[in-house]
Backbone as CSV, one residue per row, in Angstrom:
resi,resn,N_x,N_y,N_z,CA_x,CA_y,CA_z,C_x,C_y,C_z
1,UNK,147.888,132.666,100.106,148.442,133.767,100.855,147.382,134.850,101.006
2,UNK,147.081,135.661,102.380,146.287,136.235,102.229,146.810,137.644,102.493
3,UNK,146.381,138.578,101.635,146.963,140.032,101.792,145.965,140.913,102.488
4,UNK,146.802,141.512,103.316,145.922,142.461,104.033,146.114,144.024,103.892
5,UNK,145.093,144.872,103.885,145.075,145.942,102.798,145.988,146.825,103.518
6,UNK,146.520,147.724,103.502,147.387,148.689,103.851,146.712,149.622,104.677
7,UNK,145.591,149.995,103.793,145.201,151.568,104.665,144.951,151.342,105.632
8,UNK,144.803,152.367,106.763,144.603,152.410,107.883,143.216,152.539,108.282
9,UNK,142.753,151.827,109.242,141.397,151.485,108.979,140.619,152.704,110.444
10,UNK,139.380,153.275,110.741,139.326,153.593,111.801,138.261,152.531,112.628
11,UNK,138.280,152.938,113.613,137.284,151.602,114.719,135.685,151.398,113.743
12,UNK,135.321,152.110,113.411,134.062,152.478,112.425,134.029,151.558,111.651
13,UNK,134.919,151.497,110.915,135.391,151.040,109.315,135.511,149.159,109.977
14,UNK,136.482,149.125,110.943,136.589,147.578,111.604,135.762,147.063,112.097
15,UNK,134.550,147.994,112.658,132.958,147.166,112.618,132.314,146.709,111.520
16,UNK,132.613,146.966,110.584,131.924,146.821,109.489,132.745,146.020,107.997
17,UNK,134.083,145.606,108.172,134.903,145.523,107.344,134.879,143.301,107.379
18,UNK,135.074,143.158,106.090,134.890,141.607,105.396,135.636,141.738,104.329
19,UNK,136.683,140.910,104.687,136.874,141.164,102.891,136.416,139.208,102.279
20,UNK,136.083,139.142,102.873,134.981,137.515,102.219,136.169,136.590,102.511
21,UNK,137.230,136.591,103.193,137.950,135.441,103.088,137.729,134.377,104.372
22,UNK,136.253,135.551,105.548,136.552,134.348,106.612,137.226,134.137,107.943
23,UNK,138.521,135.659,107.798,139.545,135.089,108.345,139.310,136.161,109.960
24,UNK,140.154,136.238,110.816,139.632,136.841,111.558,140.850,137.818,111.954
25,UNK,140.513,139.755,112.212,141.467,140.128,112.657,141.083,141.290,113.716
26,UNK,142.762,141.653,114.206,142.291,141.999,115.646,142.746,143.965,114.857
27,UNK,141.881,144.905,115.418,142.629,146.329,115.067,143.524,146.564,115.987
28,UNK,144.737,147.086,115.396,145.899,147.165,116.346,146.846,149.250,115.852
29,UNK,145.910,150.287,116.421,146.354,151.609,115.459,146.268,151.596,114.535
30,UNK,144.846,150.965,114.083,144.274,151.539,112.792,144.571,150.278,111.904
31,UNK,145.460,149.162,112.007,146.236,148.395,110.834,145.482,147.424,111.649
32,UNK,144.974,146.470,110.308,144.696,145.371,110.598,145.807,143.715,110.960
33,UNK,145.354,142.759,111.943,146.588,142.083,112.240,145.817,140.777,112.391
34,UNK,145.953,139.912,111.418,145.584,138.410,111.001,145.656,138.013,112.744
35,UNK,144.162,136.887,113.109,144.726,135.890,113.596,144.674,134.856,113.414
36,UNK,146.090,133.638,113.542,145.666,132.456,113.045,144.456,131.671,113.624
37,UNK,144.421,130.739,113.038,143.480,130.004,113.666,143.655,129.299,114.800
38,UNK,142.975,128.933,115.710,143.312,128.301,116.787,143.464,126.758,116.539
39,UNK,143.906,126.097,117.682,144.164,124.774,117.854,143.398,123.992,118.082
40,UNK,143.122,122.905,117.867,142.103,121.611,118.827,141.857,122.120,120.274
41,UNK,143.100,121.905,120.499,143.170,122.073,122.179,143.045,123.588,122.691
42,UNK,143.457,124.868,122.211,142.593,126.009,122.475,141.532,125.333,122.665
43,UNK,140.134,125.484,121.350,138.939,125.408,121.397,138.711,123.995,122.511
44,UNK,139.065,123.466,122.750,139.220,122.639,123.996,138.855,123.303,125.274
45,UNK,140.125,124.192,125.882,140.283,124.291,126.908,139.314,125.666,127.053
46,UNK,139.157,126.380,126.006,138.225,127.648,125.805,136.572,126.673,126.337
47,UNK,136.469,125.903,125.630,135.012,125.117,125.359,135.085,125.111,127.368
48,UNK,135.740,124.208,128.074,135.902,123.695,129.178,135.973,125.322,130.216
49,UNK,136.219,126.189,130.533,136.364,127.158,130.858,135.227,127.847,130.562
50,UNK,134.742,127.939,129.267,132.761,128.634,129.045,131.715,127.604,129.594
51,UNK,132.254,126.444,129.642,131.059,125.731,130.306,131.142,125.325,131.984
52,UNK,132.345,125.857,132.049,132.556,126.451,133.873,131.732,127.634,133.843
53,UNK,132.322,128.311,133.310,131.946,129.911,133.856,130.047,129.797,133.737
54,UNK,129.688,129.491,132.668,127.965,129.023,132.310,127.720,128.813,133.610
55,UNK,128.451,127.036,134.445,127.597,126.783,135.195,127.388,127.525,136.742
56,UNK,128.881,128.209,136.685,128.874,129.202,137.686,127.412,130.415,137.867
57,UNK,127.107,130.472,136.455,126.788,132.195,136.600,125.115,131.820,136.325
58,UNK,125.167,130.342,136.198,123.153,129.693,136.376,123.545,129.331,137.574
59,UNK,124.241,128.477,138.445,124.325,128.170,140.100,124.185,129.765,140.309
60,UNK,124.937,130.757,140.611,124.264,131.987,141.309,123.269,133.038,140.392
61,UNK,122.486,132.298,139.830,121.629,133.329,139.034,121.955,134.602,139.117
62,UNK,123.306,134.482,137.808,124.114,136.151,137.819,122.884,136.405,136.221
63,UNK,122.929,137.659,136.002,122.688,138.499,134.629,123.835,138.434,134.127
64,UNK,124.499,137.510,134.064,125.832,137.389,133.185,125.482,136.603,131.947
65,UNK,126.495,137.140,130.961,126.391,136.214,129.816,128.287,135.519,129.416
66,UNK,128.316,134.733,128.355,129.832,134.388,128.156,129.902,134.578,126.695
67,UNK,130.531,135.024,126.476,130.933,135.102,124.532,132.617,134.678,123.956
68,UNK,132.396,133.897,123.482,133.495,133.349,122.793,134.679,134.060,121.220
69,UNK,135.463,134.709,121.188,135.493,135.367,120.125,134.944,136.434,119.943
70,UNK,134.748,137.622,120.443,133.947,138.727,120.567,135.094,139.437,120.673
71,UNK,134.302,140.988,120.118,136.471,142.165,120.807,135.646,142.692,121.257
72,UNK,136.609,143.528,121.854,136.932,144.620,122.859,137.588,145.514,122.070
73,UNK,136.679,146.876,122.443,137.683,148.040,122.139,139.105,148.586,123.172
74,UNK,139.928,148.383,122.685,141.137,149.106,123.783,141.566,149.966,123.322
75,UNK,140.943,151.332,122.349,141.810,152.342,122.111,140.885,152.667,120.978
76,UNK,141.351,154.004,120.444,140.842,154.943,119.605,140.587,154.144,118.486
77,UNK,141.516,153.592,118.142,141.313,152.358,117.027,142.161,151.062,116.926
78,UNK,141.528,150.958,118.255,142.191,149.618,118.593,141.066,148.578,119.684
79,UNK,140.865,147.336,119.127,140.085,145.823,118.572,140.628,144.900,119.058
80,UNK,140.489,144.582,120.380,141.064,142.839,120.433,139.790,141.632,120.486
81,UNK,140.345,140.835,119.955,139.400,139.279,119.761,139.706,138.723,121.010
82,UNK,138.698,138.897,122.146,138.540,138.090,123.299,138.994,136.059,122.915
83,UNK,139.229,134.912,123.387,138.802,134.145,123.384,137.855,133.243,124.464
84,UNK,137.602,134.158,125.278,136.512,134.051,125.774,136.003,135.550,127.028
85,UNK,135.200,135.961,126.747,135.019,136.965,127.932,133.328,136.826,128.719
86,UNK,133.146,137.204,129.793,131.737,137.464,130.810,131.662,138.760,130.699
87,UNK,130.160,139.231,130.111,130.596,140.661,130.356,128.088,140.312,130.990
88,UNK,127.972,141.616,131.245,126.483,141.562,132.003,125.422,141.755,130.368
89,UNK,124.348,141.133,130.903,123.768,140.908,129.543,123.385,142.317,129.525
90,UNK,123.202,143.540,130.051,123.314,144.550,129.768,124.134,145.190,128.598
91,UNK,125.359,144.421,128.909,125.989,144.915,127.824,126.006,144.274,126.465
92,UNK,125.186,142.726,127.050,125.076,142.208,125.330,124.271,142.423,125.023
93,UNK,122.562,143.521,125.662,121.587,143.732,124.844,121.994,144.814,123.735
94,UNK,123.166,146.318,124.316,123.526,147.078,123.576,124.258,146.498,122.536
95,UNK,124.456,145.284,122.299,124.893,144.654,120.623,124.477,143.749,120.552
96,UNK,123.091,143.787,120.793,122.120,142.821,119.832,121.925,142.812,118.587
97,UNK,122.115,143.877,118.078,122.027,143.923,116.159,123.168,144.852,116.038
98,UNK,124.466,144.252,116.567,125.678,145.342,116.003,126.901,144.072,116.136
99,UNK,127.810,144.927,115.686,128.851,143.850,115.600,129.279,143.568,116.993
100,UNK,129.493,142.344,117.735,130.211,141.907,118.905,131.564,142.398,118.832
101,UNK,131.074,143.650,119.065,132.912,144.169,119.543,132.126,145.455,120.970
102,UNK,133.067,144.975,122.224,131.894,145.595,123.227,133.034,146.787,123.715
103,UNK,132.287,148.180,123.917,133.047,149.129,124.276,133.159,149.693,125.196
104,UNK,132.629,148.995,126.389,132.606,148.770,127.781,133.050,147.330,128.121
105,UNK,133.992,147.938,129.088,135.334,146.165,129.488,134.373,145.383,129.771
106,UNK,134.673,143.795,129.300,134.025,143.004,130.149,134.363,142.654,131.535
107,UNK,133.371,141.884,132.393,133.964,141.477,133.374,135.438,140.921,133.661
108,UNK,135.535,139.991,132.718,136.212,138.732,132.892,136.641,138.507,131.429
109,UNK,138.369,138.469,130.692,138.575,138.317,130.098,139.543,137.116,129.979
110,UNK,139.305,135.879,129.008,140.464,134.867,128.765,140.982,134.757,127.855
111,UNK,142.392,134.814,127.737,143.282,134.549,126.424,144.084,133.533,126.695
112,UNK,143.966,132.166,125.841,144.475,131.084,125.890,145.833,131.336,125.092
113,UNK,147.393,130.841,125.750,148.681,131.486,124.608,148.690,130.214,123.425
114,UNK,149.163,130.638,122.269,149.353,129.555,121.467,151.134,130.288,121.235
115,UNK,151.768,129.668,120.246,152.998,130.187,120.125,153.287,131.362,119.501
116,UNK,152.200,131.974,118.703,152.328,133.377,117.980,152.053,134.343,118.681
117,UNK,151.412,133.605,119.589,150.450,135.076,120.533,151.426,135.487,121.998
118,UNK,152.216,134.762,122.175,152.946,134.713,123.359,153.110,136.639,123.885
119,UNK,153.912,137.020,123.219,153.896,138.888,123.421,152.623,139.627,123.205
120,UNK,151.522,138.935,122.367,149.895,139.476,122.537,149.597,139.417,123.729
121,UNK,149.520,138.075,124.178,148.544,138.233,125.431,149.625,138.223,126.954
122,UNK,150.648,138.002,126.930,151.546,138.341,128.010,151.665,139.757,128.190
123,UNK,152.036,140.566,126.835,152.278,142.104,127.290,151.386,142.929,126.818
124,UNK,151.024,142.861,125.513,149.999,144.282,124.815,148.201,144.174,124.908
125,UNK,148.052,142.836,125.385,146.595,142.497,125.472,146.712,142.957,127.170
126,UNK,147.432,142.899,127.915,147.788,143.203,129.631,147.694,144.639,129.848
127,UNK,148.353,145.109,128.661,148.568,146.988,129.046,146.815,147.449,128.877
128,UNK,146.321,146.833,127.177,145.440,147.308,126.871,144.249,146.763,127.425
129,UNK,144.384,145.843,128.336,142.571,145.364,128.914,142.899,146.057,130.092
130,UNK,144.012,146.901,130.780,144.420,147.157,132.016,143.531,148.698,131.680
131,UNK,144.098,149.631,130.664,143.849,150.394,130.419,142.546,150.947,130.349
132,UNK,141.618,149.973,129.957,139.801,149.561,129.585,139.076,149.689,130.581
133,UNK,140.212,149.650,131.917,139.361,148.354,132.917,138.794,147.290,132.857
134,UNK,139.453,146.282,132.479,139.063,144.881,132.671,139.547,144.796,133.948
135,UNK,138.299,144.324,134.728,138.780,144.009,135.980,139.635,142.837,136.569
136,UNK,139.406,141.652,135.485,139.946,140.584,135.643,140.146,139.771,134.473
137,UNK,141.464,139.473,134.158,142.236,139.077,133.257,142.973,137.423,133.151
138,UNK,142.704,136.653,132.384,143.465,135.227,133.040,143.851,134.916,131.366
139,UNK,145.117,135.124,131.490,145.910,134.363,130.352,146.693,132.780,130.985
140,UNK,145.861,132.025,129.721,145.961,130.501,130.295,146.953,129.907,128.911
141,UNK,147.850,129.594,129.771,149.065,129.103,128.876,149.405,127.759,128.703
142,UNK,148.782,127.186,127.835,149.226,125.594,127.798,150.571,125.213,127.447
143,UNK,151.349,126.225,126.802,153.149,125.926,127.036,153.540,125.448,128.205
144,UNK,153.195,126.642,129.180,153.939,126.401,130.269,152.970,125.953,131.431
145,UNK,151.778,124.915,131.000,150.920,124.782,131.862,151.079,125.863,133.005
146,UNK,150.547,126.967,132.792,150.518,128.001,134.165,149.066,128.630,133.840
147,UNK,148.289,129.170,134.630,147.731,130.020,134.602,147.725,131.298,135.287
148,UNK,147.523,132.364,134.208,148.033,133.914,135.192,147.297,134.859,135.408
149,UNK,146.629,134.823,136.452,145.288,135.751,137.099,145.626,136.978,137.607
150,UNK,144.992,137.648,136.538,145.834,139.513,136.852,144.197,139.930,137.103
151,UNK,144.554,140.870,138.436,143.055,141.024,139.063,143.881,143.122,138.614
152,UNK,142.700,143.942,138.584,142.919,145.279,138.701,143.152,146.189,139.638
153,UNK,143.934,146.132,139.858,144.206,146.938,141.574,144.514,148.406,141.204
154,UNK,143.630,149.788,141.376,144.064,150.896,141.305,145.072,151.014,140.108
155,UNK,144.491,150.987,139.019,144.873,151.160,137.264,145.938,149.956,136.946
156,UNK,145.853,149.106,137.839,147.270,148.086,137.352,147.295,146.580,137.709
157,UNK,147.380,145.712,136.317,147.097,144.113,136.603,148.238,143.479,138.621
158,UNK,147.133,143.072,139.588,148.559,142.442,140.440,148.080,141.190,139.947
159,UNK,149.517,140.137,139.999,149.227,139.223,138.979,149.405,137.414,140.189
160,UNK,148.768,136.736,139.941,148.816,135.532,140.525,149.177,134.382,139.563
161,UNK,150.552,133.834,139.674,150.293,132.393,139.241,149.949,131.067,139.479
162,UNK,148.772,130.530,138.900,148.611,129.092,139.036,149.065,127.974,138.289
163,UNK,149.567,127.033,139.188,150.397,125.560,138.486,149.746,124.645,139.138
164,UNK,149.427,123.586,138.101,149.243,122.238,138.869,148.242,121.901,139.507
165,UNK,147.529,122.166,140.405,146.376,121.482,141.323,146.117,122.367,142.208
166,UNK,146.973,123.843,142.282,146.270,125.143,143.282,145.106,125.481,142.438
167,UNK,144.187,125.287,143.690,143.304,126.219,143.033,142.945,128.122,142.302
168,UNK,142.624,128.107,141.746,142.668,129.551,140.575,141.551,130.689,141.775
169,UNK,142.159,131.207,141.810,141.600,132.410,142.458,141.220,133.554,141.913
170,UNK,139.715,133.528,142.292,138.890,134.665,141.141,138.208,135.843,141.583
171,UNK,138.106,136.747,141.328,137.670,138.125,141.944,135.860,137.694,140.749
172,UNK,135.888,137.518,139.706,134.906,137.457,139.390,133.644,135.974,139.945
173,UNK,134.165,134.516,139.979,133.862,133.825,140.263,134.625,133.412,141.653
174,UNK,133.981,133.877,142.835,135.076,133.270,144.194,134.842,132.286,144.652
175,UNK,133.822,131.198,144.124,133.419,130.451,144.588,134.125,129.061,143.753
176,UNK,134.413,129.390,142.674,134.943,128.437,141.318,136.026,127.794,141.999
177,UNK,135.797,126.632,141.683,136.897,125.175,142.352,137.477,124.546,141.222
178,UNK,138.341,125.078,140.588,138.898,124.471,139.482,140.108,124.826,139.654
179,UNK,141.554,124.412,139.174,143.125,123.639,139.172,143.854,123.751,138.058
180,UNK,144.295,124.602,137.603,145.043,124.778,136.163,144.986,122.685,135.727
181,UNK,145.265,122.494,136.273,145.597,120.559,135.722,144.297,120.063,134.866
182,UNK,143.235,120.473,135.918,141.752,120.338,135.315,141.562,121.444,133.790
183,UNK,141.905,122.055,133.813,142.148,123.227,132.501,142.493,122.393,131.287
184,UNK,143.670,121.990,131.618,144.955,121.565,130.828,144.773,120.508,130.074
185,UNK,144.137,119.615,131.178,143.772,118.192,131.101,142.226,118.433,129.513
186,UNK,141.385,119.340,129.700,140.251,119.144,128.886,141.086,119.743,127.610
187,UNK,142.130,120.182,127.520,142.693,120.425,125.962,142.772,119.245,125.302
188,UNK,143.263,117.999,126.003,143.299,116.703,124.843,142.222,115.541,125.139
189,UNK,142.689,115.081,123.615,141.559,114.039,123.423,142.139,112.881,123.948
């Protein structure tokens, strides 16, 4: 069982905080909030989605980079664990020797749902990457095979769903030819 300390931590303190067990957590107002570990098929469909976006951003020789597991600041003291984001290597030279937590939105943020996270990344990861400016948001849901592309329109996610074999429509990558099915499909073995 792992206990997590009470006090309230500030963004400072969560750059810098280990307690040696390993485990990984997101700051949520100061309190720290376990996340489990992911699935096969997350790290699957995460893996399949960074090695899209890669080959996208060497085909148009962008200054982009992709980071897997990295946060984002969304608030005074508040930390979310990307599972995958594009942000400009500009912004990954400013944490070259600091902790990968970036305090300028990334481009392009993905949160794959597992069953705990369902109200994380449907509602409070939506308010708070909206809030950041993340310009573009795609929570990819292998429950409900859907994918949901919330682009930033004047302070507020408008949201697109993809099912099945439409292609995913991207404000960051417009050129990307990929099909929630093709997504879905690289989660299993």
């Amino acid at each position: 069982m792992v206990t997590i300390p009470i006090t309230k931590l500030t963004f400072e303190e969560y750059l810098t905080y280990d307690d040696g067990s390993g485990f990984h957590y997101e700051l949520v107002d100061g309190t720290l909030e376990l996340m489990n570990p992911p699935t096969i098929e997350h790290f699957l469909i995460v893996a399949f989605l960074d090695t899209t976006f890669i080959s996208e951003i060497q085909r148009l020789s962008l200054a982009w980079l992709t980071f897997r597991e990295t946060g984002t600041r969304t608030g005074r003291n508040k930390s979310r664990l990307t599972d995958l984001c594009v942000v400009t290597q500009e912004q990954a030279r400013d944490l070259l020797k600091a902790s990968a937590v970036f305090d300028s939105a990334p481009l392009l943020i993905v949160e794959v749902v597992s069953p705990d996270s369902i109200k994380r990344d449907y509602r409070h990861k939506r308010s708070e990457y909206a809030a950041v400016g993340v310009p573009e948001y795609w929570v990819v849901d292998p429950l409900e095979l859907k994918i949901t592309v919330l682009l930033l329109e004047e302070g507020f996610y408008e949201e697109t769903v993809f099912t099945a074999d439409q292609k995913i429509v991207s404000w960051t990558f417009p050129e990307l030819a990929i099909a929630p099915h093709q997504v879905f499909a690289a989660g299993k073995i």
